[in-house]
C-alpha positions as CSV (number, residue, x, y, z in Angstrom):
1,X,-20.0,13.7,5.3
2,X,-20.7,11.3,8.6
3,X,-19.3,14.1,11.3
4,X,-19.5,17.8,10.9
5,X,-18.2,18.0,14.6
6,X,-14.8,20.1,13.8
7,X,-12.6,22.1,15.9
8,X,-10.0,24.7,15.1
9,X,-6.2,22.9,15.3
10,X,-5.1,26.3,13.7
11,X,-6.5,29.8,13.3
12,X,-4.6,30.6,10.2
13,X,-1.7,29.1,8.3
14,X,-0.5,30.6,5.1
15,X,1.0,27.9,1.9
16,X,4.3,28.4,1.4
17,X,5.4,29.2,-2.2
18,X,5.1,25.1,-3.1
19,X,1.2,25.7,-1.9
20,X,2.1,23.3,1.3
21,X,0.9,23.9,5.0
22,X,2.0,22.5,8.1
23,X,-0.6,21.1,10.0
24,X,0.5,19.6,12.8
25,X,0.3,16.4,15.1
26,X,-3.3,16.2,14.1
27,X,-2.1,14.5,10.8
28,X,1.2,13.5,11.4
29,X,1.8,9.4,9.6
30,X,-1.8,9.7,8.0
31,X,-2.6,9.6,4.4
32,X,-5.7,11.7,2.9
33,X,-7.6,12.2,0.2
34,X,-8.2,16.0,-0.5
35,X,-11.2,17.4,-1.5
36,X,-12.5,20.8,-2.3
37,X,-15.8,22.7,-2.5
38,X,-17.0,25.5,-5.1
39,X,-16.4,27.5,-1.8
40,X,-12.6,26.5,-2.1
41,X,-12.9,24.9,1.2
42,X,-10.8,22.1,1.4
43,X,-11.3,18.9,3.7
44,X,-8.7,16.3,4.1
45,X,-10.4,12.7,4.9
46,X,-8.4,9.9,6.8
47,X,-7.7,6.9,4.2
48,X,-6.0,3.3,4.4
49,X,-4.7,2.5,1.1
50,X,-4.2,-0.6,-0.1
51,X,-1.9,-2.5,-3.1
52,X,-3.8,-3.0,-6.4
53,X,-3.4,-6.2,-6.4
54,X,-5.4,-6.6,-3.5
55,X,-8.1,-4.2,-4.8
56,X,-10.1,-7.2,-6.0
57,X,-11.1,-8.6,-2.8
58,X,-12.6,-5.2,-1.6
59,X,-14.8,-5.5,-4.3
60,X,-16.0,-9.1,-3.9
61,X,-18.2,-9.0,-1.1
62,X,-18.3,-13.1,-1.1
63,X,-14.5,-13.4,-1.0
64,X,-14.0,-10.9,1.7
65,X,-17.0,-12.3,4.2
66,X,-14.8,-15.6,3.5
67,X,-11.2,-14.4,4.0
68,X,-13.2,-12.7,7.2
69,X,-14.5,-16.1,9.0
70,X,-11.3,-17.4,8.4
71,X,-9.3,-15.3,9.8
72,X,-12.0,-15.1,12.6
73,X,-11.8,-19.1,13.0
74,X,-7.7,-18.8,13.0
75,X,-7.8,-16.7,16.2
76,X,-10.1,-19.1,17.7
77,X,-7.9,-21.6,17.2
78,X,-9.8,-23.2,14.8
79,X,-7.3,-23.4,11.9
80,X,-5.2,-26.5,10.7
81,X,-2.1,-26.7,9.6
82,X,-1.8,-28.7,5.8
83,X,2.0,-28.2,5.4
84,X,3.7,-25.6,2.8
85,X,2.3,-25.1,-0.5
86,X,5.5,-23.8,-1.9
87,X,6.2,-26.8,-4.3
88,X,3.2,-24.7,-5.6
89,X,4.1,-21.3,-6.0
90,X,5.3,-21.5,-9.5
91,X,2.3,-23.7,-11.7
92,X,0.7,-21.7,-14.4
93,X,-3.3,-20.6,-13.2
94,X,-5.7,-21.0,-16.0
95,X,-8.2,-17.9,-15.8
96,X,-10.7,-19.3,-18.1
């Protein structure tokens, strides 16, 4: 766990018969991932998901650091525009 610095938002909240609780602003448009202790403790930490299909270029380091630099060099202005690539869209992609 990188920060242990916590504060109270609530002194005590009971689940309602559906095991929810209200917590508040705090968490209020965030998505978490829940995890509990053998204490029963339960911490709720902050997460981005994204689309499976996109799931591959989180795992590629290479591909990423690319898709990085050239997003970098498109708001430097270095970018280039080629012209659509729609006549494209629809060609078969051998995977071999």
């Amino acid at each position: 766990m990188p920060n242990t610095n916590f504060r109270t938002i609530k002194e005590a909240i009971r689940t309602d018969e559906r095991g929810r609780i209200t917590i508040g602003t705090e968490a209020k448009g965030k998505t978490y991932q829940v995890l509990v202790n053998d204490l029963g403790q339960i911490l709720l930490e902050p997460v981005i998901t994204i689309p499976e299909r996109e799931r591959w270029l989180f795992e590629n380091p290479e591909a990423l650091a690319s898709v990085k630099q050239g997003l970098k060099e498109s708001a430097e202005g270095k970018g280039k525009y080629l012209g659509s690539f729609a006549q494209y869209a629809d060609l078969e992609i051998d995977d071999e």
